[in-house]
N, C-alpha and C positions, 0 to 999 in steps of 0.2 A: 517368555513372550518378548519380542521384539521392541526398542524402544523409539518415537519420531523422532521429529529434528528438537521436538520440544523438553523431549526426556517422557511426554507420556506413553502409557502401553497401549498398543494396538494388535490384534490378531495378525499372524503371517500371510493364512491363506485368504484367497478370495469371498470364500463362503462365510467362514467367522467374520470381513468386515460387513457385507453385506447385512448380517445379523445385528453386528454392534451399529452398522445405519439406522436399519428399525426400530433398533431397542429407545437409541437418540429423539427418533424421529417420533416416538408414541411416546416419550418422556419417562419408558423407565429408567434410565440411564443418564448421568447428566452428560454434558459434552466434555466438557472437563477442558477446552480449548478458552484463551483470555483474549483479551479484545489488541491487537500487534498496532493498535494507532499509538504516537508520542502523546502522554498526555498532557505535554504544554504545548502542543500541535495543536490542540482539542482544546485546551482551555483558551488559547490563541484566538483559533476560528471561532470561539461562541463571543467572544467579546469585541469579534473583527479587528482582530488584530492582524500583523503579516508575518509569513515565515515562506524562508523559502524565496521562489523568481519574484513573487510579487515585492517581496522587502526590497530583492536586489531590482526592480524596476522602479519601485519608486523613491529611491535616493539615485539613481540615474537621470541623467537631463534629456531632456524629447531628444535633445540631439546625440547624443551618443547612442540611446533606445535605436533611432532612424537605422546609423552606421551598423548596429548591430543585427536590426532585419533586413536591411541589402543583402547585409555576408551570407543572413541565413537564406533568403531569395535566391541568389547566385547558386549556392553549394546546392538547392533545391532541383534548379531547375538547368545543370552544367550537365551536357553531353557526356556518358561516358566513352 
């Protein structure tokens, strides 16, 4: 049996996934799939913390922010 990107097994053909869907979906099977969020991403956002464009916007000054959505403006809306 074939392995995913994750190392678990899944059926080759169409009809065995189909089967291991229902099996999933009526719970006799578990998913066997883990949750791909960072979990200091997740403990971040429960506490409102930032990660990520928000961090890098706001240690950025309104004015450099500004310069930085023109650029984006421009290259948006530039003729090709």
């Amino acid at each position: 049996m074939p392995r995913g990107p994750k190392g678990e097994k899944r059926p080759t053909d169409v009809i065995g996934t189909a089967v291991m869907v229902a099996r999933i979906a009526t719970g006799e099977i578990e998913d066997g799939r883990e949750s791909v969020k960072d979990p200091a991403a997740v403990s971040l956002g429960r506490r409102g913390g930032l990660k990520g464009g928000k961090a890098r916007a706001a240690t950025m000054s309104p004015k450099k922010r500004a310069a930085i959505a023109r650029k984006a403006a421009r290259a948006r809306w530039k003729k090709p």
